[in-house]
Every structure is written in structure tokens, then in C-alpha cells.
C-alpha positions as CSV (number, residue, x, y, z in Angstrom):
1,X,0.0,0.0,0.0
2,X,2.4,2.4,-1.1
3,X,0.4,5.4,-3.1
4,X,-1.8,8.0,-1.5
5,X,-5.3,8.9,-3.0
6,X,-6.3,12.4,-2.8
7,X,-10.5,12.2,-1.6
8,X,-12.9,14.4,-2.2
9,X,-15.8,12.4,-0.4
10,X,-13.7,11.5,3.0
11,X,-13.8,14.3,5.9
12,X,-10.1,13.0,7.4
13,X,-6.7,11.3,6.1
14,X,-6.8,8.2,6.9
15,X,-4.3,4.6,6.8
16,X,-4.9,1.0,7.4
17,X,-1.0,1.1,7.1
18,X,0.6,1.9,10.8
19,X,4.5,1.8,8.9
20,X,3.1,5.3,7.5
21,X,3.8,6.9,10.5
22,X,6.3,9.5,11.6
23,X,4.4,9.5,14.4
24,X,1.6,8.1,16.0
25,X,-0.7,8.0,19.5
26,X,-2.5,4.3,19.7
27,X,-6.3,4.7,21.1
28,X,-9.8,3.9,20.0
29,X,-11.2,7.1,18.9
30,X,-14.2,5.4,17.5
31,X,-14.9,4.2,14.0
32,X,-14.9,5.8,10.2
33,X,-18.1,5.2,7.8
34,X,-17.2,4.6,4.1
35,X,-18.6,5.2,1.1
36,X,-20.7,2.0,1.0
37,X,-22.0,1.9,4.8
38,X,-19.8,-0.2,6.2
39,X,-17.2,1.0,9.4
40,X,-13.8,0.9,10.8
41,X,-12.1,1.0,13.8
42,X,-9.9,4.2,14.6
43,X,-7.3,2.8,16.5
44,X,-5.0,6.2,16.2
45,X,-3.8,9.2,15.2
46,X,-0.3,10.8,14.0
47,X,1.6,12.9,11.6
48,X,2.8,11.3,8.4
49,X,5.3,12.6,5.4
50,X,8.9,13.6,5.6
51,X,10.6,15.7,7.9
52,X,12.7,17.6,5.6
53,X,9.4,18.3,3.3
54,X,6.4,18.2,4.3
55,X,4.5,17.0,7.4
56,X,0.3,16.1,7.4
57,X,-1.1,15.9,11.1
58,X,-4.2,14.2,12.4
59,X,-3.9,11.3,10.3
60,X,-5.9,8.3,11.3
61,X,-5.2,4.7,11.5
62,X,-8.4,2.7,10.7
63,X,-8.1,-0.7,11.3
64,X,-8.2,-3.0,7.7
65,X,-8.2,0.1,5.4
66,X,-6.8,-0.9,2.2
67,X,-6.2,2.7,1.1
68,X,-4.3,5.5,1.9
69,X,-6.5,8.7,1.9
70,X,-5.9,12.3,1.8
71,X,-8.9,14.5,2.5
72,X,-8.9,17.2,0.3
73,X,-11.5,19.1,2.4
74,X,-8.9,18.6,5.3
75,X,-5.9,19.8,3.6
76,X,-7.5,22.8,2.4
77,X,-9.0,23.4,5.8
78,X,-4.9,23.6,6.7
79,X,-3.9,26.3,3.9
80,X,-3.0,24.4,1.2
81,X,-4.4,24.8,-2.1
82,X,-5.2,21.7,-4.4
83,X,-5.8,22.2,-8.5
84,X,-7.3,19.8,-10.6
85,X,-6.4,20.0,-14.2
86,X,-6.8,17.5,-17.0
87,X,-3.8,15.4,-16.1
88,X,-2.3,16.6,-13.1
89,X,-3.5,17.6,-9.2
């Protein structure tokens, strides 16, 4: 599970992958609902990218996520700016 997915339809980033992490805090913070119903457990939250780059906080580890989700809503909610165009974001 190596590439990210930018989402337009999920409120928070979001990993079943816990190796992501540059940093993490382990606790149940309830569960996620996806796109068809079903849930996951949150089992934590951290910070994932590089240090030297660029850091995204309050990333969440759902439990048997097969994805690796970047909310768009949340990134722009932090200042950054995302562009569609016809082959690029």
C-alpha cells in the first residue's frame, strides 16, 4: 500500500497502514463510515510525510483500510491549495 489517494468524499486522512507513521498515538477514537456503509475502527492518530518536506497531522489509523486517503477538504481546511487540471493535481 504504497500510493496516496487524494478524496474528495472522505472528511479525514486516513491509513490501514501503521508503517506510515512519523508518528503516531495508539487509542480507540471510535470508528470511520465509508462510502458503502460499512465501518472501521480508529485505532490512532499521527503525523505522516517527511521531515525535511512536508508534514500532514491528524492522520488516522483505521483498522483493515486498504487505502491510503488524503482528505482534500482537510488539507484545504490547513492552507493548502489543491488544483485539478486534465492530467495533473
Amino acid at each position: 500500500m504504497q500510493q496516496w489517494y487524494l478524496d474528495s468524499g472522505c472528511s479525514k486522512h486516513m491509513t490501514g497502514d501503521n508503517s506510515k507513521f512519523l508518528s503516531i498515538s495508539f487509542k480507540q477514537e471510535g470508528h470511520v463510515t465509508y462510502g458503502d456503509n460499512n465501518n472501521g475502527r480508529i485505532f490512532g492518530r499521527g503525523s505522516i510525510g517527511d521531515k525535511d518536506i512536508l508534514v500532514i497531522h491528524d492522520v488516522l489509523y483505521v483498522e483493515g483500510l486498504k487505502y491510503n486517503l488524503l482528505s482534500i477538504s482537510q488539507l484545504c481546511e490547513k492552507g493548502f491549495q489543491v488544483i485539478f487540471k486534465t492530467n495533473t493535481c
